[in-house]
C-alpha positions as CSV (number, residue, x, y, z in Angstrom):
1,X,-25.8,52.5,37.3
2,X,-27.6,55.0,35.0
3,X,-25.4,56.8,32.2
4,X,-25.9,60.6,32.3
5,X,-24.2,62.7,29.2
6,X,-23.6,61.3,25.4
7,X,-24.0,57.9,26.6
8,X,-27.3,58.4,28.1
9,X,-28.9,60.0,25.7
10,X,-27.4,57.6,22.8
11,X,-28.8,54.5,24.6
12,X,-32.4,56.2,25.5
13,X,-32.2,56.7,21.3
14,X,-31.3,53.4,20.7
15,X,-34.2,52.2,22.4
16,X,-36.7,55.0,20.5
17,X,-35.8,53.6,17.3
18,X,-38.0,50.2,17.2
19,X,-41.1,51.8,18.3
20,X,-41.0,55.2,15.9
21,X,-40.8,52.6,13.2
22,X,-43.3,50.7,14.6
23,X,-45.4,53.7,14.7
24,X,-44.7,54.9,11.5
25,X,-45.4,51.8,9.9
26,X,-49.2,51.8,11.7
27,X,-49.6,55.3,10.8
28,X,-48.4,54.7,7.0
29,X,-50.6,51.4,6.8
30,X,-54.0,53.3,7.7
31,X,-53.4,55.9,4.8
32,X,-52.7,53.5,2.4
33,X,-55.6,51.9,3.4
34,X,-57.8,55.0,3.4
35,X,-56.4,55.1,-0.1
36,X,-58.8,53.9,-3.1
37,X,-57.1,50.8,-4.2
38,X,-55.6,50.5,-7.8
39,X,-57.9,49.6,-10.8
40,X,-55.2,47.4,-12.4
41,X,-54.8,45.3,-9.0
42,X,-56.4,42.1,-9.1
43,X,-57.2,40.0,-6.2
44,X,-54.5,37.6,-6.2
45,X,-51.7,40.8,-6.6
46,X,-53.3,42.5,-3.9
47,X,-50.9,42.9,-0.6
48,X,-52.8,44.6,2.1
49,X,-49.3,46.0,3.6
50,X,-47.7,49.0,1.0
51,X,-44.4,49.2,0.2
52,X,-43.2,51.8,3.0
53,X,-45.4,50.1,5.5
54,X,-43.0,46.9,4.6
55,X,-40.2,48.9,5.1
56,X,-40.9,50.4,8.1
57,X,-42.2,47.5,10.0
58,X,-38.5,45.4,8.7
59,X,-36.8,48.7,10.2
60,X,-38.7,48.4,13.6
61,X,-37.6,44.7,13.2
62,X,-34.0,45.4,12.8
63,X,-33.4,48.0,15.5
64,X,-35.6,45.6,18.0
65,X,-31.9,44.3,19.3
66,X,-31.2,46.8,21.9
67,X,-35.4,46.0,23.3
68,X,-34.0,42.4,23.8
69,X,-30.9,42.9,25.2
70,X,-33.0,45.3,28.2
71,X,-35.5,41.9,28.1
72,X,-33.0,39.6,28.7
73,X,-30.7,41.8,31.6
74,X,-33.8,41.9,33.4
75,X,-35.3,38.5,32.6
76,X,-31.9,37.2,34.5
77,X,-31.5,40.0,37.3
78,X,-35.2,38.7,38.0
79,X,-36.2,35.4,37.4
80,X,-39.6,35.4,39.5
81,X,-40.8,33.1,41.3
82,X,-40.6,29.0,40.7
């Protein structure tokens, strides 16, 4: 049964949070790469993932629970053929 209201519209952003994060971290990653890369980096230092590109992909990582609690209902309301 669908929520309509509040409750709706809290779950629908509950499950927008994991890919904007996702997205942002994608979208942060290119500009630091388009970026010219440190002179005092060396090779062994070098990370190719920035520090807000870390935190936003960990974010997309934490607020992935409510993606695989909607995997799992339906994974059991269908299982598919055997």
């Amino acid at each position: 049964m669908p929520q309509t209201g509040f409750l709706g519209a809290a779950e629908w952003l509950r499950l927008a949070a994991a890919p904007t994060f996702a997205l942002m971290a994608v979208v942060t990653g290119v500009q630091e790469a388009a970026q010219p890369a440190m002179l005092c980096m060396t090779t062994v230092d070098a990370w190719p993932l920035g520090a807000m590109t870390q935190m936003y992909l960990l974010m997309a990582v934490f607020h992935a629970g409510p993606w695989l609690v909607l995997a799992s209902r339906r994974s059991r309301a269908d299982p598919g053929p055997r």
